[in-house]
C-alpha positions, -999 to +999 in steps of 0.1 A: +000+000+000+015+032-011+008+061+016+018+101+016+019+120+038+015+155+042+044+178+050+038+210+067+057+230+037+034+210+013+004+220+035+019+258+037+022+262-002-017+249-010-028+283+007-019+292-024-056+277-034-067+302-006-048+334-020-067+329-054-101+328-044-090+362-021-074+377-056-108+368-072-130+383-047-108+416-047-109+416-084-148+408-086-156+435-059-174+406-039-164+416-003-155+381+003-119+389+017-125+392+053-148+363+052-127+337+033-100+348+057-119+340+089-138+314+074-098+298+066-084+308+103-115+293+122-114+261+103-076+255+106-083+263+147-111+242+148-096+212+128-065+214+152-085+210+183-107+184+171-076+163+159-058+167+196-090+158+210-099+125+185-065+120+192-074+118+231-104+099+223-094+073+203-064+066+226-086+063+254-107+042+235-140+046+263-172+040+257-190+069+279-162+095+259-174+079+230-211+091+239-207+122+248-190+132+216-214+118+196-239+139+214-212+167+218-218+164+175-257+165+179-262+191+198-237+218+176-256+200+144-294+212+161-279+244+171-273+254+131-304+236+116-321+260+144-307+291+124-331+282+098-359+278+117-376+313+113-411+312+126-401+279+146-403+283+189-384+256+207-364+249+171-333+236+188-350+212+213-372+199+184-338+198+162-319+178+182-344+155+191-346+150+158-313+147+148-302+129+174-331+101+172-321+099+134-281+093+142-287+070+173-309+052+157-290+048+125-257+039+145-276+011+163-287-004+129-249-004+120-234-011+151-259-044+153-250-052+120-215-052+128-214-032+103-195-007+123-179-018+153-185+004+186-150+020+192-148+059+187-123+056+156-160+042+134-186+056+153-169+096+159-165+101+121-194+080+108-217+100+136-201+136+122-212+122+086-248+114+091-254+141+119-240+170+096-262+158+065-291+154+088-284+187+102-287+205+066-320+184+056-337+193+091-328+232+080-345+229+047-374+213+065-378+242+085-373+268+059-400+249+036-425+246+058-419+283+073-424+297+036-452+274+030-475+282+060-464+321+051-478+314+018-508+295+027-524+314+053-556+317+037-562+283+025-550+268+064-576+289+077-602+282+055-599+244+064-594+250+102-625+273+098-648+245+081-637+222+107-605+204+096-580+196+122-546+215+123-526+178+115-551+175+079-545+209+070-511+211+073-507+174+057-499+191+024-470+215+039-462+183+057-450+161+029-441+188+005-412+202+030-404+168+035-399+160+003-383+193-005-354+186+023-344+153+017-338+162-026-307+174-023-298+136-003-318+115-029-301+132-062-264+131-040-269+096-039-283+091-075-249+109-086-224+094-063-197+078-082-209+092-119-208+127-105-188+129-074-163+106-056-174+112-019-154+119+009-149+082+027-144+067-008-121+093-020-100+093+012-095+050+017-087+053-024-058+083-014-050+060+016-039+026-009-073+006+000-086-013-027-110+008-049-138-019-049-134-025-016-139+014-006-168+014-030-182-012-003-181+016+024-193+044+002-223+019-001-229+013+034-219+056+036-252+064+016-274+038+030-270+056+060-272+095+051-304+083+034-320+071+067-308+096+091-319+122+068-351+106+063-357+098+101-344+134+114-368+149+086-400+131+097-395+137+130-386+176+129-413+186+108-440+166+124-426+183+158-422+214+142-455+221+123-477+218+161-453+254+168-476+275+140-506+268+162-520+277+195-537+258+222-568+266+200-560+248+175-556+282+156-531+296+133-506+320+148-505+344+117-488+370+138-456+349+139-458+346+098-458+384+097 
C-alpha cells in the first residue's frame, strides 16, 4: 500500500488555493476577503483541536467518551439547523431531538449489524457524517414549511375554519417540506460515483485501499445518510409544524408576519 503523507511545507504552499479565491473576490468586488479569511483561520483552529482531541479519544478508546462526543456532535448539528428555523419556537429542542433520534438510531442499525464496530475511531467520524447531512435536511425542512405556512395562510384557515383539524390541514406543507429537504440527499446519492467521488471513498482510495473495496463503504456511507436524513426529517417537521398553532388549534399568523 502506497501512503503520503502531508508535510507541513506542502500544507503551507496549498494556501496558495486560498490566496486565489482572495485575488478573485478583490478583483470581482465581492467583499468576500475578510470572510474567506476567517472562514480559513477558524477552520484550521477548529480542525486542530478536534484532531488533539480524537486523538485523546481514540487513545482512550471509552465507551461513555465515546457518547458524549457523539452527542457533543448533535447538539452543535441542532444548534445550526435551528438558524433556519424562522417562525419555529423551541427549534433547537425539536432539532436535536430529531437529529439525534435519526443518528442513534441509524448507529444502532450499524453497530448491530456489525457493520461498524463500537470503538470511537467508526462511530466519531461515521456519527459527524450522518449528523452534519441530517443537520442541513432538518434546516431545509424548516425553511420549507416556514415559507409554505407564510404562503398558505388563507387556504389553512379556511380548512381549520370549516372544521379540519390543524394535523389535515397542514398534511400538504407536511409532505411537500419533507420531500423538498431530503432532494438534495436522494439526487447526491443518484450521482455518487458518476458525479462525485465522496469523501470516505475518496480518502481510503488516497489512503492505498482497494478501490472496490472502498466502494463497499461508500455503499454502506449512503445507506446511512439516506436514513438519518429521512428519520431526522419526519420527526422535525411533524414536531415542528404543532409550533404555528396555538392551544386553540388556531393559526398564529402573527408569527408569519
Amino acid at each position: 500500500m502506497n501512503q503520503h503523507s502531508i508535510t507541513n511545507e506542502s500544507l503551507g504552499l496549498s494556501m496558495i488555493l486560498v490566496i486565489v479565491a482572495i485575488l478573485i473576490s478583490h478583483k470581482e468586488k465581492l467583499a468576500l476577503e475578510k470572510e474567506i479569511i476567517w472562514s480559513i483561520c477558524r477552520a484550521i483552529v477548529q480542525l486542530i483541536i478536534v484532531g488533539y482531541v480524537l486523538k485523546y479519544i481514540f487513545d482512550l478508546n471509552n465507551e461513555i467518551l465515546t457518547i458524549l462526543m457523539v452527542l457533543f456532535i448533535c447538539f452543535n448539528a441542532a444548534y445550526n439547523a435551528k438558524k433556519r428555523s424562522k417562525y419555529i419556537d423551541y427549534a433547537f429542542t425539536i432539532s436535536f431531538v430529531a437529529i439525534t433520534s435519526g443518528t442513534v438510531l441509524t448507529l444502532l442499525v450499524l453497530v448491530l449489524t456489525d457493520s461498524i464496530a463500537f470503538t470511537p475511531m467508526q462511530v466519531i467520524p461515521i456519527s459527524g457524517m450522518i449528523a452534519g447531512n441530517a443537520m442541513v435536511a432538518v434546516g431545509l425542512c424548516y425553511t420549507n414549511l416556514g415559507q409554505r405556512f407564510k404562503g398558505e395562510q388563507q387556504k389553512i384557515q379556511e380548512m381549520l375554519s370549516l372544521g379540519a383539524s390543524p394535523k389535515f390541514a397542514s398534511a400538504a406543507l407536511i409532505r411537500d417540506s419533507i420531500r423538498a429537504s431530503l432532494i438534495p440527499t436522494i439526487d447526491s446519492a443518484k450521482t455518487v460515483g458518476l458525479v462525485s467521488l465522496p469523501g470516505m471513498m475518496s480518502g481510503l482510495i488516497f489512503a492505498g485501499v482497494d478501490p472496490v473495496k472502498a466502494i463497499k463503504y461508500q455503499i454502506m456511507v449512503t445507506f446511512m445518510l439516506l436514513s438519518t436524513a429521512s428519520l431526522s426529517t419526519i420527526i422535525a417537521c411533524y414536531l415542528a409544524y404543532r409550533r404555528f398553532y396555538n392551544q386553540r388549534h388556531q393559526l398564529m399568523t402573527r408569527a408569519l408576519k
